[in-house]
N, C-alpha and C positions, 0 to 999 in steps of 0.2 A: 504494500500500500504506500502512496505517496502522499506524507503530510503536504496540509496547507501551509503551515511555518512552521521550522524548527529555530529555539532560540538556542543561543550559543552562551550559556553563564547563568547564574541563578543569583544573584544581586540584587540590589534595587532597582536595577531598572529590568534585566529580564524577570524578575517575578513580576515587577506593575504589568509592562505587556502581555504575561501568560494571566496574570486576574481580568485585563481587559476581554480577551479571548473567553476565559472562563464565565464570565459574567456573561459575555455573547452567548457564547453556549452554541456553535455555530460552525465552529472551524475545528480541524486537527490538528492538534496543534504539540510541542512536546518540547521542553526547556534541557537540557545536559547539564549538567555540571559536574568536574572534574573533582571538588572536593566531594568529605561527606554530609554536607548538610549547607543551606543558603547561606552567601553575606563572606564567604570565607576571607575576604580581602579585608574585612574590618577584624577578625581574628587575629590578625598581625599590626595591620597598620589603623593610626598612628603609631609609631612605636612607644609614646609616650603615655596611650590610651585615652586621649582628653580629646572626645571632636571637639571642632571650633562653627558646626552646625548648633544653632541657638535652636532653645528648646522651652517656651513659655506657656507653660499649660493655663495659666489666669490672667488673659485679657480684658477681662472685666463686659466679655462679649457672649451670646452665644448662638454665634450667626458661625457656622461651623465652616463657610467659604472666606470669612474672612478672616479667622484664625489662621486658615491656613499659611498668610501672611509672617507669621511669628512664629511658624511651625516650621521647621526645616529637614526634618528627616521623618515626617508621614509618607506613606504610600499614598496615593489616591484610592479611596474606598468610601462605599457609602455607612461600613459597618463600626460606629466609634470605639467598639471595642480594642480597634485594630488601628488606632492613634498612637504614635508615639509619644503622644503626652500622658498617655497612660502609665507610662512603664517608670519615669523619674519626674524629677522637681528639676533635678541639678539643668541650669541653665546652660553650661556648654558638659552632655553628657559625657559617662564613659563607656568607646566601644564597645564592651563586653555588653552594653545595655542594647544595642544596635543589631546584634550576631544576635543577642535571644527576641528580641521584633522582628528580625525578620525570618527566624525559626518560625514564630505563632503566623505572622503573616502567611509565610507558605502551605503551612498547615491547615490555619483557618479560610484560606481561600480555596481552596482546593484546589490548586496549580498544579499540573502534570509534568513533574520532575522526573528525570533518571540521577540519582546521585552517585557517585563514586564512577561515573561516565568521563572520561578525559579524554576532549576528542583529540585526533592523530591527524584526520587530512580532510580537507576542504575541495571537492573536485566540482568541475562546473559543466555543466553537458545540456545539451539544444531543451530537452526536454524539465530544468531544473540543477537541482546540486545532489550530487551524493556526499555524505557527511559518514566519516567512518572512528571510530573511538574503540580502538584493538583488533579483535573478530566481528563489532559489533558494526551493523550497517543502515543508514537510513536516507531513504529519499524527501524529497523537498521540492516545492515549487520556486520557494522563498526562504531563503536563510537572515534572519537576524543576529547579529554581533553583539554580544553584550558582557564583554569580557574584563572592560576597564583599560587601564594600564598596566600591565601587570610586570613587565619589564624596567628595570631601572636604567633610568640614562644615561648615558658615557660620554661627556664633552671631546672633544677632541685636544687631548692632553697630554702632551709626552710623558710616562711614568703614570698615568691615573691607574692605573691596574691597583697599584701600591696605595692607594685610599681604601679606607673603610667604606664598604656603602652605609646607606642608611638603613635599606634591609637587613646587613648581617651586625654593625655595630652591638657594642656592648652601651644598652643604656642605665647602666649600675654607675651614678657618679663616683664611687668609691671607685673603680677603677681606671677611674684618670686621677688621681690625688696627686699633687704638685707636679701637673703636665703641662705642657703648654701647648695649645690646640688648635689647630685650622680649620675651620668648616668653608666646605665649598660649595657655594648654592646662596640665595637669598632671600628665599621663600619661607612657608611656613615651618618646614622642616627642620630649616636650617637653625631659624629661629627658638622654635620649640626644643633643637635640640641645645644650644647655645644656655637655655634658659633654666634647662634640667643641672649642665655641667659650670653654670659658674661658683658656686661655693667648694667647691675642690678642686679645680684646676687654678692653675697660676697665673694662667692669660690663655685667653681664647680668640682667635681673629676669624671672622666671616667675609669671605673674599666672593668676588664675582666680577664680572666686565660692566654692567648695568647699575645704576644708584637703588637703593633700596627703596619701593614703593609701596605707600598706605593704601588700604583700602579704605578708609575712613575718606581719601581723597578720590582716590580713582572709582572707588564705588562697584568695583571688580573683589568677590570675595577670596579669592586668592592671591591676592596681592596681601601683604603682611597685615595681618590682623593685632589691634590691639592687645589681646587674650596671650601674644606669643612675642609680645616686644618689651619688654622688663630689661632685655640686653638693648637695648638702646641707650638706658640712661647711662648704665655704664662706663659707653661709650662718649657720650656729649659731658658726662659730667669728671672725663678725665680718672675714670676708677680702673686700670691694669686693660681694658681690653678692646679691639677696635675693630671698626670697618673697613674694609680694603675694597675701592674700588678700581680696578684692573684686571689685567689677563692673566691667568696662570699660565706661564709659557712650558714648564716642565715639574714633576718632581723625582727626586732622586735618593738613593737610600746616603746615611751617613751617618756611621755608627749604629747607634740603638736607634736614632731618628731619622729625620728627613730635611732635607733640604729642597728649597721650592721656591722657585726664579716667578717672578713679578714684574709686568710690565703696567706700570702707574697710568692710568688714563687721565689723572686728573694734575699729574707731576710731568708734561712733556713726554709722554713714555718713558719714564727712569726706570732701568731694570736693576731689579737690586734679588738680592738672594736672603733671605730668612730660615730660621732652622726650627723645627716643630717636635714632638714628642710623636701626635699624633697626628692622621690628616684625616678628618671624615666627610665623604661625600654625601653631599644631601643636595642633589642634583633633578630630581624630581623624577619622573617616569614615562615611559613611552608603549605605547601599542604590542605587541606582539601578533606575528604575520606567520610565524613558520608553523602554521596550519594547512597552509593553506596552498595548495598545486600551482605547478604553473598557467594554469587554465581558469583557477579561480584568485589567484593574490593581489587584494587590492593594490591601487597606486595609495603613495604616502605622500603627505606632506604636512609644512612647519617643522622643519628638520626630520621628518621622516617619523615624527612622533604619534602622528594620526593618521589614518586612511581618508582620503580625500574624497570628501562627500559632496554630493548637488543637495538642491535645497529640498530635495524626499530624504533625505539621508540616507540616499543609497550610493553605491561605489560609482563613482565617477567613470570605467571603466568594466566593472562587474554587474550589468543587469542581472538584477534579485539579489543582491546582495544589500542589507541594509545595517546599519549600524544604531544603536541602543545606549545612552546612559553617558558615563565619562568620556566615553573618545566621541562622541556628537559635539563635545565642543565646537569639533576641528571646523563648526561653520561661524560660530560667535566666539572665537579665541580673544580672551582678556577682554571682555567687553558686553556680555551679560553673563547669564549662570547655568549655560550646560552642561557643565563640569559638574555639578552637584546634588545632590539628593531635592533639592527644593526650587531649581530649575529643571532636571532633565525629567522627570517625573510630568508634567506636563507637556516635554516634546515627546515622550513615549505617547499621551495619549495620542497629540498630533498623527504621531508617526500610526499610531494605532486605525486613524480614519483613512489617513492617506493607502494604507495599505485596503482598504475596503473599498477607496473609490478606484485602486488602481485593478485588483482580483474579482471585487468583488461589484462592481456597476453600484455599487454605493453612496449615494450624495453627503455632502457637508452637513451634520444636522443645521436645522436654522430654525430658525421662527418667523413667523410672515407675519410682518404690518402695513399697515397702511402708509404708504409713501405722501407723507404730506412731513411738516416739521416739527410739529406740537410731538407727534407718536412716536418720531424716529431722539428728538429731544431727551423724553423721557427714558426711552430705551438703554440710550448711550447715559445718561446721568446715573440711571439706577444699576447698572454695569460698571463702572468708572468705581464707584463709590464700594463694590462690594469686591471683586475679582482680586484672587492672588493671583490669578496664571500670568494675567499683565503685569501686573506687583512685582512677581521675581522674574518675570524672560521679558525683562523693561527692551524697549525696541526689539525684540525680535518675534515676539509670540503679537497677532491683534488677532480685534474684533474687525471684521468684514463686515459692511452694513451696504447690501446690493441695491439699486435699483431698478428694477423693471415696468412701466408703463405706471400703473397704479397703486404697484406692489413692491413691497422692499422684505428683504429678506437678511435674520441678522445671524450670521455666521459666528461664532464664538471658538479662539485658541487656533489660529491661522496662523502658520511661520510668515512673517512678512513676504522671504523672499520665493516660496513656495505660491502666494497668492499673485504677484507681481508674472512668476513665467509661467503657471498653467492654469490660474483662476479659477473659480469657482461655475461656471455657469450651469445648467442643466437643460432636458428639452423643454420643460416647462419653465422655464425661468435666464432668459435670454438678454441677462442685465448691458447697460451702456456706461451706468454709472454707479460708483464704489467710492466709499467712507471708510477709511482706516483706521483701525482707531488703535493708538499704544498708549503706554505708559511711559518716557522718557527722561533721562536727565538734561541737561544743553549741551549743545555742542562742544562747549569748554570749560564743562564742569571738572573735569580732571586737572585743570588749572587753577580753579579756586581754592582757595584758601577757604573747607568748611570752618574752622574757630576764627575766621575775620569776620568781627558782627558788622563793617562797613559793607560788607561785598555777598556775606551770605544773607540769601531770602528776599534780596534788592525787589522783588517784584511780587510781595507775598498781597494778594487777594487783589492786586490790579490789574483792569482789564487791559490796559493801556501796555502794562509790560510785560506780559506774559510772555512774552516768545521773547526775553530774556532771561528768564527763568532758569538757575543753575540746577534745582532740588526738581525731584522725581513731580511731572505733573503730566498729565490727560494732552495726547496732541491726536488733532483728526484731520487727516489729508483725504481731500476730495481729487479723485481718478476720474476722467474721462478718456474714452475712445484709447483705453490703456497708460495714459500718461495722469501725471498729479499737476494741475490743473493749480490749487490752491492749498495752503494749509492753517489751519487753526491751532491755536495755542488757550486752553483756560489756563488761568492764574492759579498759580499753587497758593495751599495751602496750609498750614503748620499741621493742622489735625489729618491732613489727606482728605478732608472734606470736601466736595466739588461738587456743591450744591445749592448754593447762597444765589437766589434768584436774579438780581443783578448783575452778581459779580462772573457767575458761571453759566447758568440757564440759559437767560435771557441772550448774551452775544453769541451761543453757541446756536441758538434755534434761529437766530438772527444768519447765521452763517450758512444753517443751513437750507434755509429759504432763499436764500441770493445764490447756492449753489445748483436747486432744484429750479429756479428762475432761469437758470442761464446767467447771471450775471454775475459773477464771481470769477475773479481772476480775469 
């Protein structure tokens, strides 16, 4: 027999896809995974065990779509038992809590797992994939990826062999007691680990080519979180241990340690030579391909770290081949949240329709109103005000609000760039015009300065400045005859309220009546 999908991981995002299925109750469908039981990548990693996915079970709400906002490692499910704010308090949890949620998840959803399955080879042939895991064999029309990262990265480093990774490191600070230490990387890793080993080592240096970036600024949650910078002050406030911005050109053994050539980005190129105890790489992770035949191996890119996706997230290269969960970034790298449990979680769903309108003759769900602006007004207000999916996949996930003759139709959780090259239309519903609608930061918010009270919020509940607006607010771009024609900006607002009848309502129905007029733009 040949499944409709087989997923490839049992993670959080291949289980959300196999509960969408399951929920269907529809398809054939069947998940592998190599460990014995879901989540196994939280099992290990962080190695420090502390996510830095935030976890607020008392919002003071209980509007259960808009917790979701504050919720960062739920599945999507309609069943609250099956929240991860059930399981702790603790605001940034511990993995171990994450490995047993998504145990009950798997369990209580009843998701069609093989475990202790470790596939071996990915083959691609006219009629689908064969997918093989030892003696074991299965066909496919449709192969979904959803394996992570699971390889760790290797800069191009003369001597890197000779670093610890982050995978195998010893993280017992006792066993660096009076070392002196390198970590190579910039990231969270790097950090967290910097943050476990400063009261026993002697000095610790964090090197990279790039400056070290906030996510408090860039709004990207992988860039350094505050939870994991403690080694900052350290550093600014002159206490043993530093930052290094430059290239590691080599390392080399010498003696008990190492020695490790440095080429200063910010000192003219000075290459100078420094001597360590220990070096650990905390370099971040990359994809793993050697599944996969020559007939089925995706193309790679971003240094070869992700398989390079179109906007179905399928291989650029490999028809039916589609990718799931962390390596979906590879289409919003450093710049919304597909990397993460509370972004990819809603491109699974995406991914989840788009696969039913591609096999299955399936339309976009929507709801149909009345195409006038008072109906289409309220829609988008009472949307705006309530959605996580636009919340956390800020510019890449919209609402689609179609119009056809009399009738409009609102499409909800649309990858932007998915609706831009294959749209939505259907035989009953032959639209000309389309309303976009995200959630966004500005254009040069990564510029501001958020703790400058001059510069941050310049434009909070004015209609006038909106589309200056640095902080997360409602933007709706009006499509014609395929192009964007005009765009809209409400004024943000401190509470995320977008609903103050003059400040929000009113110019947005205003908008969109001069856009249903023909006069706009």
């Amino acid at each position: 027999m040949t499944l409709d999908y087989l997923i490839i991981g049992a993670g959080p995002a291949g289980l959300q896809l196999a509960a969408l299925f399951e929920a269907e109750g529809k398809r054939d469908y069947l998940v592998l995974e190599g460990a014995d039981g879901p989540g196994a990548f939280f099992a290990t990693y962080p190695r420090h065990r502390q996510l830095i996915s935030i976890n607020k079970p008392r919002t003071g709400s209980d509007d259960a779509e808009l917790n979701l906002r504050l919720d960062w490692n739920s599945l999507l499910t309609d069943d609250p038992a099956l929240l991860f704010t059930r399981y702790t308090d603790r605001y940034f949890p511990h993995a171990d809590v994450m490995v047993r949620y998504l145990a009950d998840f798997a369990a209580k959803s009843g998701v069609k797992v093989s475990y202790g399955t470790r596939v071996t080879r990915v083959a691609k042939h006219d009629d689908g994939f064969t997918v093989e895991a030892g003696d074991r064999r299965w066909e496919a029309r449709a192969v979904i990826v959803a394996t992570g990262v699971s390889k760790t990265y290797q800069p191009d480093i003369a001597g890197f062999e000779l670093a610890e990774g982050y995978d195998v490191m010893s993280v017992d600070p006792r066993d660096y007691l009076d070392q002196k230490v390198l970590i190579i990387g910039k990231g969270n890793s790097a950090f967290e680990t910097a943050d476990n080993l400063m009261e026993t080592t002697t000095l610790i240096h964090v090197a990279g080519p790039s400056s070290v970036r906030m996510a408090w600024r860039t709004h990207y949650v992988g860039h350094l979180r505050a939870v994991n910078n403690n080694f900052l002050d350290t550093y600014q406030l002159k206490s043993a241990n530093a930052i290094l911005d430059g290239t590691i050109k080599s390392i080399k053994r010498d003696g008990t340690g190492y020695r490790v050539e440095f080429s200063f980005s910010r000192a003219n190129e000075v290459v100078k030579e420094l001597h360590y105890d220990r070096v650990l790489a905390c370099t971040g992770f990359r994809f793993d391909d050697s599944i996969f035949d020559s007939s089925a191996r995706p193309q790679l890119a971003i240094r070869d770290r992700f398989p390079a996706q179109t906007e179905a997230w399928e291989s650029v290269n490999v028809p039916g081949l589609f990718f799931a969960g962390t390596i979906s970034q590879e289409r919003d790298f450093r710049k919304s949240t597909s990397g993460f449990v509370h972004g990819f979680r809603y491109a699974v769903r995406a991914l989840h329709r788009i696969l039913s309108r591609r096999y299955d003759a399936t339309d976009w769900p929507a709801e149909t109103l009345a195409a006038e602006p008072a109906a289409m007004t309220a829609a988008v207000i009472e949307r705006i005000n309530r959605t996580s999916a636009l919340w956390q996949q800020f510019g890449f996930l919209a609402d689609v609000l179609t119009v056809a003759g009399s009738e409009a139709r609102y499409h909800e959780e649309v990858p932007v760039d998915y609706f831009v090259s294959t749209g939505l239309r259907t035989a009953g519903h032959d639209y000309d015009q389309a309303f976009v609608i995200t959630l966004e930061y500005g254009p040069d918010h990564d510029q501001v300065d958020p703790f400058d009270v001059t510069v941050t919020r310049v434009a909070q509940d004015v209609v006038g400045q909106a589309h200056d607006a640095a902080y997360l607010h409602p933007v709706v771009r009006f499509h014609s005859d395929g192009k964007v024609i005009s765009t809209h900006h409400l004024a943000e607002n401190l509470e995320n309220q977008w609903d103050r009848p003059e400040v929000h309502v009113r110019p947005l129905r205003e908008f969109l009546d001069r856009c249903l007029a023909g006069t706009e733009g």
